[in-house]
C-alpha positions in Angstrom: 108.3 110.7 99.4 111.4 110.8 101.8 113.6 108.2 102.1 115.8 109.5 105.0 113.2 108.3 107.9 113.8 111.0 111.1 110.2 112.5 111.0 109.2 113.5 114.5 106.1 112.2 116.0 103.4 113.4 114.4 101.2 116.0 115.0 97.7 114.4 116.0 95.1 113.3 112.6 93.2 110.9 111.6 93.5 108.9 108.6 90.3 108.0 106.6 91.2 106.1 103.5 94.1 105.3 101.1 94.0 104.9 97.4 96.2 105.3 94.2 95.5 107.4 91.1 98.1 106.3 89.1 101.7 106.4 90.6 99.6 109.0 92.7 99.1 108.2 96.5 95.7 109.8 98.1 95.5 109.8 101.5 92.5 111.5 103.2 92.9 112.5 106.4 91.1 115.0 109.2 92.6 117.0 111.6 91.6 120.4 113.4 93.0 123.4 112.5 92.7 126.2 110.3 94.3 129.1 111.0 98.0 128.1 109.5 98.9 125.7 106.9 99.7 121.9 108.0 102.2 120.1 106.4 102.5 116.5 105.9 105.5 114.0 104.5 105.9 110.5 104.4 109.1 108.5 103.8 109.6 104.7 102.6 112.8 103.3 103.9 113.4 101.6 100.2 112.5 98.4 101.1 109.5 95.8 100.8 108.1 93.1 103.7 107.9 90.0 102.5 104.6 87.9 101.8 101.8 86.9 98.5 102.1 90.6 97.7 105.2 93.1 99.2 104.4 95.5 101.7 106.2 99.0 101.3 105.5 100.6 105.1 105.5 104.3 105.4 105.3 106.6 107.8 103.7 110.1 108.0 104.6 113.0 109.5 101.6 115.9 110.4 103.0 119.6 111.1 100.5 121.5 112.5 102.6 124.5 113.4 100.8 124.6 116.8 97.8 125.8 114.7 95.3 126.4 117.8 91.9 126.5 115.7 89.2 123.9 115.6 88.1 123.8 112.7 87.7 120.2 111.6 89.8 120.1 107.8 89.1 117.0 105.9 91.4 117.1 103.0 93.1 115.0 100.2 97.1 115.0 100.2 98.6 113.8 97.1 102.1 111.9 97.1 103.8 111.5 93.9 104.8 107.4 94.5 106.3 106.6 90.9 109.4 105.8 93.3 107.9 102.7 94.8 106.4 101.7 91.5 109.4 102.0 90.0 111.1 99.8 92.6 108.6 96.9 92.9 109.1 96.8 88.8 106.0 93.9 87.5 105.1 93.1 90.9 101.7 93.9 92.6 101.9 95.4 96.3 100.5 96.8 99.0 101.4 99.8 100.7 101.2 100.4 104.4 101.1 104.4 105.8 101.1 105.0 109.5 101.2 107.1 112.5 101.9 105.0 114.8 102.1 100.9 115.2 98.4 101.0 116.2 97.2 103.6 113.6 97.7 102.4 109.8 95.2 102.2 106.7 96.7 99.8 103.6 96.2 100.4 100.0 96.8 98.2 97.1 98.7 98.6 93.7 99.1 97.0 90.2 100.1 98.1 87.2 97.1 99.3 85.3 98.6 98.1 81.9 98.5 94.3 83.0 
């Protein structure tokens, strides 16, 4: 995960669901493509809304290279969050990724070992 925040606008996806395994982030998305590899960031500006539980807002970024195949990929990208665990210590939370303002899905997390 990327804290400095400058992604461009993102290539066009969608986002299906949100989930942790762990510390783990899953974030399955589809997009159309196939012919080159996509790649995909997110970046956390080290900081949580407030409210019951924190919110940690991310944003994604989608490189599709100008891949021009339509295929439709549904896929699973794993993001290694152990840094916002870390930083929300005890406390549960909820994390927010999106593409835009309009275009979000949430997930929740608390420490397993509670």
């Amino acid at each position: 995960i990327l804290t400095d925040c400058a992604l461009p606008p993102p290539d066009p996806l969608e986002m299906r669901s949100l989930h942790f395994d762990g510390t783990d982030l899953l974030l399955d998305v589809r997009y159309s493509g196939g012919c080159v590899d996509h790649e995909f960031d997110l970046c956390w500006n080290s900081s949580f809304g407030e409210g019951v539980f924190p919110e940690a807002h991310l944003k994604l970024g989608h490189r599709s290279f100008e891949d021009m195949c339509d295929a439709i990929i549904e896929t699973t990208i794993r993001f290694d969050a152990s840094l916002i665990v870390e930083a929300a210590g005890d406390t549960a939370f909820n994390v927010r990724v999106s593409t835009s303002a309009t275009e979000f899905v949430t997930a929740s997390y608390s420490d397993p070992a509670r």
